[in-house]
LUMDO-840117 format. One line per field, with one value per residue: residue number from 1; residue in three letters; x, y, z of N, C-alpha, C in turn. Coordinates in Angstrom, 2 decimals. Example, Ala and Ser with C-alpha at 12.3 -4.5 7.8 and 13.67 -1.06 7.14 Angstrom:
num (1  2) $
residuo (Ala  Ser) $
n.X (13.19  12.85) $
n.Y (-5.69  -2.25) $
n.Z (7.80  7.08) $
ca.X (12.30  13.67) $
ca.Y (-4.50  -1.06) $
ca.Z (7.80  7.14) $
c.X (13.20  12.90) $
c.Y (-3.30  0.03) $
c.Z (7.80  7.87) $
***
This chain:
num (1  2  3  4  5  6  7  8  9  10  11  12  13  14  15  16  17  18  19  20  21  22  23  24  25  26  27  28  29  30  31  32  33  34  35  36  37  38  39  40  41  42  43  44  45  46  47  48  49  50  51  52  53  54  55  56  57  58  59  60  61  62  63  64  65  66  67  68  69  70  71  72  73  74  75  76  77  78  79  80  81  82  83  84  85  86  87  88  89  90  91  92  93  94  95  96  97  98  99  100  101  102  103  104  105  106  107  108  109  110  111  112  113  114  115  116  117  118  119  120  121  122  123  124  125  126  127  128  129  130  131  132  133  134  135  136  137  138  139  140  141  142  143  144  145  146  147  148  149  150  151  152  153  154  155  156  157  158  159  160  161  162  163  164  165  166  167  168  169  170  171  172  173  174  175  176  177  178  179  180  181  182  183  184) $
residuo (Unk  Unk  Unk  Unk  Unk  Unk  Unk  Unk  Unk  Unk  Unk  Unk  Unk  Unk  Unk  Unk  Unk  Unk  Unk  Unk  Unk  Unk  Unk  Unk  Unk  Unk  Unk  Unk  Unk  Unk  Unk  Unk  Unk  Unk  Unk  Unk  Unk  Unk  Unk  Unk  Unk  Unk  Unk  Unk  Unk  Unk  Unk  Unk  Unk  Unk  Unk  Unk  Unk  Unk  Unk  Unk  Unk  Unk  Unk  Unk  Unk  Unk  Unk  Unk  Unk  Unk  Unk  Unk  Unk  Unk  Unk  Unk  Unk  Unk  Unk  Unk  Unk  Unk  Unk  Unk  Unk  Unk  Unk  Unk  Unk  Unk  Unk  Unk  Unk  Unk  Unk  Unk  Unk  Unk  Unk  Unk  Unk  Unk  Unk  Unk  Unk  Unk  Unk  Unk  Unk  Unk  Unk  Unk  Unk  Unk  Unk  Unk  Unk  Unk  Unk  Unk  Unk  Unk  Unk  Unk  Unk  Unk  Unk  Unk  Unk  Unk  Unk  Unk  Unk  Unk  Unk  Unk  Unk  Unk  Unk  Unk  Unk  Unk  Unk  Unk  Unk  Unk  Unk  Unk  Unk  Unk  Unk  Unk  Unk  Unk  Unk  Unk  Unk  Unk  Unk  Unk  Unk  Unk  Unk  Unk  Unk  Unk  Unk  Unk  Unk  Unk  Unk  Unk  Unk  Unk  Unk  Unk  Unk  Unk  Unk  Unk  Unk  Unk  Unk  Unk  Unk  Unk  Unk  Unk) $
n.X (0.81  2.21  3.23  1.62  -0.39  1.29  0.37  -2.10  -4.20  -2.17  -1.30  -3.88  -4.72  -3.74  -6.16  -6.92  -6.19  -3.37  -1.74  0.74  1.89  3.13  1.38  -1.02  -2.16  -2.82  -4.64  -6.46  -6.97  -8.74  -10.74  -12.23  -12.38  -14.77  -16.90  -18.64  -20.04  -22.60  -23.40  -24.27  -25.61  -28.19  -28.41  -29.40  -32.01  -33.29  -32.08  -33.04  -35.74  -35.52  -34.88  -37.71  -39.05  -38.53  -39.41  -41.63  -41.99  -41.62  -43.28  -45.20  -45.60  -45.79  -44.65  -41.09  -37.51  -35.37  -32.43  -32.32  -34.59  -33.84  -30.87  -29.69  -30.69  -30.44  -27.93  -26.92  -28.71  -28.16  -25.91  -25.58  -28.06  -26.37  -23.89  -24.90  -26.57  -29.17  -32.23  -33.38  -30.80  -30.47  -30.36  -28.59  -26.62  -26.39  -26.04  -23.26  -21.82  -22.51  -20.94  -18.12  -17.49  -17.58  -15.94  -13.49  -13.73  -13.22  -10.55  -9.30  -9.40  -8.76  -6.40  -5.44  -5.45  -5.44  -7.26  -9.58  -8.61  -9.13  -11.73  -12.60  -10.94  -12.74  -15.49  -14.66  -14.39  -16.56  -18.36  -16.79  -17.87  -20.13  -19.72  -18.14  -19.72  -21.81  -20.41  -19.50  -21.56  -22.11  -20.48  -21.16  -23.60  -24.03  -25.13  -26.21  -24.50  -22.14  -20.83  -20.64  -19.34  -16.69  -15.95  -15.59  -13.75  -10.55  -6.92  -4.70  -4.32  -4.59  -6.50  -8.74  -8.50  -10.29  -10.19  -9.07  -11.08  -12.81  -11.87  -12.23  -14.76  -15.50  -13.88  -15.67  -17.98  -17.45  -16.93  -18.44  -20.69  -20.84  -19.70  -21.49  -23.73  -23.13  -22.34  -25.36) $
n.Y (-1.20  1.00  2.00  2.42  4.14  6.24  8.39  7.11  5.26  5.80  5.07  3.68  0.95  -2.51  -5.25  -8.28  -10.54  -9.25  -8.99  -10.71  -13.25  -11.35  -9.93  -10.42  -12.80  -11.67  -9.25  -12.02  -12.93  -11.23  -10.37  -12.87  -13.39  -11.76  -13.01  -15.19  -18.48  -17.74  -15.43  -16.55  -18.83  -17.32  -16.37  -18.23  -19.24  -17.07  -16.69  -18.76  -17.97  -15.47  -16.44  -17.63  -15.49  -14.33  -16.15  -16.36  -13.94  -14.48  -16.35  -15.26  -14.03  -15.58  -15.98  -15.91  -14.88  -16.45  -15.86  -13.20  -12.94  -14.74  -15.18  -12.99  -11.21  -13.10  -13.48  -11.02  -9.64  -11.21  -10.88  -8.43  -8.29  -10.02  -8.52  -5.89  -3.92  -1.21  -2.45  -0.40  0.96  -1.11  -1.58  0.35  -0.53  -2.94  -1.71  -0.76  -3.48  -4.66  -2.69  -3.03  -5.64  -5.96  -4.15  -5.39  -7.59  -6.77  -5.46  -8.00  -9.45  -7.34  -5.67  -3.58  0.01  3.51  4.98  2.66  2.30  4.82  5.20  2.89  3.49  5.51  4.00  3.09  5.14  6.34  4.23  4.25  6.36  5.58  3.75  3.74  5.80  4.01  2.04  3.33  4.01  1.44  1.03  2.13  1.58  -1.56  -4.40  -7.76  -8.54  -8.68  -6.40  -5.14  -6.66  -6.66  -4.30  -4.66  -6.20  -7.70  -8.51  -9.73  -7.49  -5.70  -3.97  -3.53  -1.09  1.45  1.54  -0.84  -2.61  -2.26  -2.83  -5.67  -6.27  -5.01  -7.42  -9.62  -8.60  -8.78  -11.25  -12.82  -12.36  -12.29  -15.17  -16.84  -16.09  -16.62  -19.56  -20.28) $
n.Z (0.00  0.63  -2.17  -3.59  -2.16  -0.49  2.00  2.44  5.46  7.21  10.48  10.96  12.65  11.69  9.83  11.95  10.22  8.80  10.61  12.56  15.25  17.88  17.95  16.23  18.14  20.80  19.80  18.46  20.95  22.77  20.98  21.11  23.63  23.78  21.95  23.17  24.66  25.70  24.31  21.72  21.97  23.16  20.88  18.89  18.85  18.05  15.25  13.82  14.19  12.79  9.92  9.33  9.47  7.22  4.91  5.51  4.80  2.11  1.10  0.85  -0.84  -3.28  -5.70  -5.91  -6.02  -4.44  -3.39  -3.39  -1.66  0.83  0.93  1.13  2.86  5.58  7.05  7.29  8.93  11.11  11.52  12.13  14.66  16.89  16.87  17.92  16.66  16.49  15.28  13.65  12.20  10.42  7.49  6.60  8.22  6.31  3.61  4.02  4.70  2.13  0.56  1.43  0.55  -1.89  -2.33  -1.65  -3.16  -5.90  -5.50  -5.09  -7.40  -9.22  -8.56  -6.46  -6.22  -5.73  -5.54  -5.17  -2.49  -1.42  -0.92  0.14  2.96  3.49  3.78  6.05  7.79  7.76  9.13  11.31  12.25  13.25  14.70  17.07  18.61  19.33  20.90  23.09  24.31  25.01  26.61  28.99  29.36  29.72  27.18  26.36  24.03  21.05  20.66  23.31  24.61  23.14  24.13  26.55  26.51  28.14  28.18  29.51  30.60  28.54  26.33  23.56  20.97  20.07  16.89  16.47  17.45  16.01  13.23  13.48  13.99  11.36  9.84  10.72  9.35  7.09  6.36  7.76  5.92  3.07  3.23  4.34  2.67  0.28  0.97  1.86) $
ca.X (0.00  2.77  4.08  0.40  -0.97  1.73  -0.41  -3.60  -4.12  -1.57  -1.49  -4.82  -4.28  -4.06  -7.04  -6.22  -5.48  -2.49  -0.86  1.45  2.41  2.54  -0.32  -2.32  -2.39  -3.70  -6.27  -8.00  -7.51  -9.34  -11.57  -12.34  -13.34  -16.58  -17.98  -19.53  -21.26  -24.33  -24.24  -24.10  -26.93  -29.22  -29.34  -29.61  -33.54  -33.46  -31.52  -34.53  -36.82  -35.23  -34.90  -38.90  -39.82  -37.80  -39.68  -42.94  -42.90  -41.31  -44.22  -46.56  -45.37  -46.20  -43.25  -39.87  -35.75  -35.04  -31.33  -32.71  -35.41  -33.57  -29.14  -29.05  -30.60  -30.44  -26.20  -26.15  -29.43  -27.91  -24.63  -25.90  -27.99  -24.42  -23.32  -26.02  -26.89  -30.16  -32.73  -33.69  -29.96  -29.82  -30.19  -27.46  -25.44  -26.44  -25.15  -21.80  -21.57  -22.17  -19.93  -17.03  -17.52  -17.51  -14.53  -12.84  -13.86  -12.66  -9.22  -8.75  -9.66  -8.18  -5.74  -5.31  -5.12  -5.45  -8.69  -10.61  -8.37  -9.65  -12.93  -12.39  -11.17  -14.09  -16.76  -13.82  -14.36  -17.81  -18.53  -16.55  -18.54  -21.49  -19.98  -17.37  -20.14  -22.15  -19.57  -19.14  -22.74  -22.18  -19.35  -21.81  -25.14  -24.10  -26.05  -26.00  -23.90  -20.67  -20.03  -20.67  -18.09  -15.38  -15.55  -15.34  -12.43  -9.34  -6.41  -3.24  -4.20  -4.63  -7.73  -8.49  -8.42  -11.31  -9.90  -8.98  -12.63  -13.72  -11.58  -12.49  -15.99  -15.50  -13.71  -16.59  -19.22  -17.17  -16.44  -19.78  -21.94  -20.74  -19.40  -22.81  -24.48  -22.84  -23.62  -26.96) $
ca.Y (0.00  2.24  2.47  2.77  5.98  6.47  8.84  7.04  4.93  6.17  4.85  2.57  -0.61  -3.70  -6.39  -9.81  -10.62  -8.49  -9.12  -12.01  -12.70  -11.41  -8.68  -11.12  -13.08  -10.28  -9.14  -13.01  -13.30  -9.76  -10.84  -14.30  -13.25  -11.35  -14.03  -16.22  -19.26  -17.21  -14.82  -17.35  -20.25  -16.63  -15.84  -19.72  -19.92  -15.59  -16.58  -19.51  -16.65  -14.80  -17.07  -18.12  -14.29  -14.29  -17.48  -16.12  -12.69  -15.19  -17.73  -14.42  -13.20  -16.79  -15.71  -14.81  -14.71  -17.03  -15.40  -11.78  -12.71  -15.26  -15.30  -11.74  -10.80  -13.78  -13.16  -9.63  -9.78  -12.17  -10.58  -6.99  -8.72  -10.82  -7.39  -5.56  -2.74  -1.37  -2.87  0.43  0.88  -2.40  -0.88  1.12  -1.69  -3.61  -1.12  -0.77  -4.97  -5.01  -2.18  -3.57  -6.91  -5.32  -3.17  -6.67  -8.67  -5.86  -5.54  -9.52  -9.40  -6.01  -5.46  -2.26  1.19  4.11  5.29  2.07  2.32  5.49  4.43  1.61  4.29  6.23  3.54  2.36  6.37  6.49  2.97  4.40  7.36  5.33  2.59  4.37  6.18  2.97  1.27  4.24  3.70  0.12  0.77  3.20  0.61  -3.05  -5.22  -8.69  -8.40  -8.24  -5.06  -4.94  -8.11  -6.30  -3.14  -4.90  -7.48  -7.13  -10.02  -9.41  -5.67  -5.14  -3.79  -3.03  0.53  1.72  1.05  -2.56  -3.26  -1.76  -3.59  -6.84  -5.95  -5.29  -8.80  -10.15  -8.14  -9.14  -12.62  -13.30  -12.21  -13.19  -16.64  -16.96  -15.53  -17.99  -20.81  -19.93) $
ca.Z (0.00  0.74  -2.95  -4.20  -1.80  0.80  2.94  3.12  6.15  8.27  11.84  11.42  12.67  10.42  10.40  12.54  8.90  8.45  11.73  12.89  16.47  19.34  18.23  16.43  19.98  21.33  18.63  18.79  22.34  23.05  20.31  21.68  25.14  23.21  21.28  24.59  24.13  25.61  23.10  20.63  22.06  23.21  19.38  18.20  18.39  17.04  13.93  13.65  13.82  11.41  8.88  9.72  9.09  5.82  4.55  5.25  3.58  0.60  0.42  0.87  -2.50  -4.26  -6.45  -5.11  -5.96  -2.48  -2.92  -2.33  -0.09  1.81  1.00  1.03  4.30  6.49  7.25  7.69  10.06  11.98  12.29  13.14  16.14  16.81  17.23  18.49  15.77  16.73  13.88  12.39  11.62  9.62  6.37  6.89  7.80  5.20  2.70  4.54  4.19  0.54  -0.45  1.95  0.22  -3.24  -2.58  -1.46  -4.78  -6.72  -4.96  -5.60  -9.11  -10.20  -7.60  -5.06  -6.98  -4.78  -5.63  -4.54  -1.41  -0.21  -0.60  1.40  4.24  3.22  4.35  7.39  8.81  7.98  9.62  12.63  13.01  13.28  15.47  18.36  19.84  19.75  21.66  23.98  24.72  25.80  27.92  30.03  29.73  28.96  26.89  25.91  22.49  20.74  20.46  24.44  24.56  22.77  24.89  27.70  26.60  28.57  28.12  30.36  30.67  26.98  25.59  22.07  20.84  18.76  15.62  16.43  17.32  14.17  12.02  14.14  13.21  9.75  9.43  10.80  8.87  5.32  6.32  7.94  5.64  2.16  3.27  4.71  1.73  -0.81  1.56  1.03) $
c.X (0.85  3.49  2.95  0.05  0.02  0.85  -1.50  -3.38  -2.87  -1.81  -3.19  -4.12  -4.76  -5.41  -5.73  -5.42  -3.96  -1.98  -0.12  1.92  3.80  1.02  -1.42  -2.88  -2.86  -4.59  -6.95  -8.18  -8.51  -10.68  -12.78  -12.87  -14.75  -17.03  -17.57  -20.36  -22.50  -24.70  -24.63  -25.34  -27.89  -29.46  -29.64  -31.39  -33.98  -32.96  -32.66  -35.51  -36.64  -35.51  -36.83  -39.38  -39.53  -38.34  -41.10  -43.31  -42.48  -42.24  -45.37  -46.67  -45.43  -44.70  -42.15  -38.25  -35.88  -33.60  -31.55  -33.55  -34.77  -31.78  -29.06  -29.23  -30.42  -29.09  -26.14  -27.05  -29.00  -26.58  -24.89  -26.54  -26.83  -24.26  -24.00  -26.36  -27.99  -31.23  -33.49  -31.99  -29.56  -29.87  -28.54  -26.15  -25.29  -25.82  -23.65  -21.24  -21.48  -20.74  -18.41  -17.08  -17.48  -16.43  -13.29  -12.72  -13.01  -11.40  -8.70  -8.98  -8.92  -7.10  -6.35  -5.18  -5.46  -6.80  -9.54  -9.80  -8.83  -10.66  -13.67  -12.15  -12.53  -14.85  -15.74  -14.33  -16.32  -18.34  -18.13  -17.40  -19.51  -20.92  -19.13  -18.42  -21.35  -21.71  -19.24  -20.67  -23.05  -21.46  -20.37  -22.93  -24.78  -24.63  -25.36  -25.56  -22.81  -19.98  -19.89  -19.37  -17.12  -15.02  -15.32  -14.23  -11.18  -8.53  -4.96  -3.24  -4.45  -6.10  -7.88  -9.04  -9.93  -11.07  -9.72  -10.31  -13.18  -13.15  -11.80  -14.29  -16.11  -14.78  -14.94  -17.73  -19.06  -17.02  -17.72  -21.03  -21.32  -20.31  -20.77  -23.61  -24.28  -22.86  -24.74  -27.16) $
c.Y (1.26  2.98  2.92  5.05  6.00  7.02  8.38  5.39  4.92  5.63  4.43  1.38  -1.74  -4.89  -7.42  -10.18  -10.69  -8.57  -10.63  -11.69  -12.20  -10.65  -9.72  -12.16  -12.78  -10.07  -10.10  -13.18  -12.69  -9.97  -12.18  -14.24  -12.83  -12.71  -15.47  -17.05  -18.74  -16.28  -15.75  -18.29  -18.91  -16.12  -17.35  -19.25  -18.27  -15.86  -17.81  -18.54  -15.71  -15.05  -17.69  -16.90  -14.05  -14.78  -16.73  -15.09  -13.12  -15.61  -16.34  -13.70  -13.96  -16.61  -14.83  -15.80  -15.09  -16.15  -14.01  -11.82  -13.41  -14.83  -13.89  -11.08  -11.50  -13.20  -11.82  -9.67  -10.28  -11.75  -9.30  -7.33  -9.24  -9.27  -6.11  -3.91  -2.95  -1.88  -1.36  1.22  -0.52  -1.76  -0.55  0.10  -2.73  -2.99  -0.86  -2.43  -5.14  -3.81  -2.69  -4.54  -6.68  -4.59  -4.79  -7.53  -7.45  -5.90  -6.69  -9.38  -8.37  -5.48  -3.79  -1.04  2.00  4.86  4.16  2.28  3.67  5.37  3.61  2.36  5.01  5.50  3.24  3.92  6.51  5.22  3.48  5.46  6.90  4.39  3.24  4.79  4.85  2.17  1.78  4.14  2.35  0.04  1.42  2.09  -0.02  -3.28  -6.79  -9.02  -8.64  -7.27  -4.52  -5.83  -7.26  -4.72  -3.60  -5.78  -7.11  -8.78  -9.77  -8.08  -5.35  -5.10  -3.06  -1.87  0.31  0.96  -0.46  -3.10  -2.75  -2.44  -4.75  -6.87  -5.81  -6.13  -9.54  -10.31  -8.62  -10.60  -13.60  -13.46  -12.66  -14.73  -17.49  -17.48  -16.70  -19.44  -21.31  -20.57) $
c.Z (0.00  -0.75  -3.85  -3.89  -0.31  2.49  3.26  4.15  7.09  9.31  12.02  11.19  11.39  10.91  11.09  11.23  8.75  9.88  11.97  14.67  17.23  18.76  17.80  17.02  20.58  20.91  19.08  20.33  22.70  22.24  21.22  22.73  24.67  22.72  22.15  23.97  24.87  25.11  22.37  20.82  22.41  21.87  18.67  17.56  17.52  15.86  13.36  12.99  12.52  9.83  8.22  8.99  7.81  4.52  4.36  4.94  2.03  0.26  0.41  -0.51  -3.50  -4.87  -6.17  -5.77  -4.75  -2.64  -2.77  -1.29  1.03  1.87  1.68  2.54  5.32  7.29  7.72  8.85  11.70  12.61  12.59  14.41  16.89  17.60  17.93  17.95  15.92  15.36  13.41  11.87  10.84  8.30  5.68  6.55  7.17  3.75  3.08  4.10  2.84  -0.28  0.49  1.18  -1.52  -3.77  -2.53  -2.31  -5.51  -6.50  -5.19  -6.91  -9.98  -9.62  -6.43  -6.28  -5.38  -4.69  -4.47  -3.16  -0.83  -0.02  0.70  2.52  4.31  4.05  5.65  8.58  9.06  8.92  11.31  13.26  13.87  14.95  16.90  19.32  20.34  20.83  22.77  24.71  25.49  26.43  28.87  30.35  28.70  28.45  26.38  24.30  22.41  21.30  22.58  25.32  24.23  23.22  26.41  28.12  27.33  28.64  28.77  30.61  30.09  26.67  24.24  21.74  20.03  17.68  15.49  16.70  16.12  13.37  12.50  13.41  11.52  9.10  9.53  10.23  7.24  5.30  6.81  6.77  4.25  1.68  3.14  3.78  0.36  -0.05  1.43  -0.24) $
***
């Protein structure tokens, strides 16, 4: 990246990805404490539901595309509760998921230029606007989530900065949801 756009991303951290240890030790550990098997079995029978509500505004339309009514939203649904984005921001973060996951095919296929990379910071700053004070909100009044998990992670002392929960999150949100999605 540095021979592409030197100046852009400066001093943001690298995904888990892009690290080797000790940090990315740290990263999954810090990571790893959030995602609890009682987040995980208290959304089991909600991602049921989901998929249930999905089904039945499909069969209500006699005729339906199952990969827009069902691939497309099941994954992201499931990983914004996961994470605990209130549901009238899903939208939102449903358009953040597809163009992360679009900027990511593109970059494998066509490589890196510096254009699509600021982009890519583009939705990374915009994404943070949305999500820091989110997270600043769950350090003050817990809830049963991720994003409440990874503000609260601490692993020998170490807790992860903003930016490292955001790019932890937006592994999750690109790796969740189109793995998912082509599962589907």
């Amino acid at each position: 990246l540095a021979q592409i756009a030197p100046e852009i991303g400066e001093g943001r951290p690298p995904s888990m990805l892009g690290t080797d240890p000790p940090e990315h030790t740290r990263l999954w550990s810090l990571v790893g404490k959030a995602f609890t098997p009682r987040i995980i079995q208290r959304l089991e029978a909600r991602m049921a539901e989901i998929a249930e509500q999905l089904l039945d505004e499909a069969l209500a339309k006699r005729e339906v595309d199952l990969v827009q009514a069902l691939s497309y939203p099941l994954p992201v649904t499931v990983i914004a509760e996961i994470i605990g984005i209130p549901p009238e921001d899903r939208a939102r973060f449903k358009a953040w998921s597809d163009q992360a996951v679009a900027n990511l095919g593109v970059a494998f296929m066509a490589g890196v230029d510096a254009e699509r990379l600021r982009r890519q910071l583009a939705l990374f700053d915009e994404m943070r606007a949305y999500l820091v004070p989110l997270a600043e909100e769950r350090r003050h009044a817990p809830r049963e989530d991720l994003l409440t998990g990874l503000v609260r992670a601490e692993h020998e002392g170490s807790k992860l900065s903003h930016d490292e929960m955001l790019a932890a999150l937006v592994l999750l949100l690109v790796a969740g949801n189109e793995t998912t999605t082509t599962l589907i």
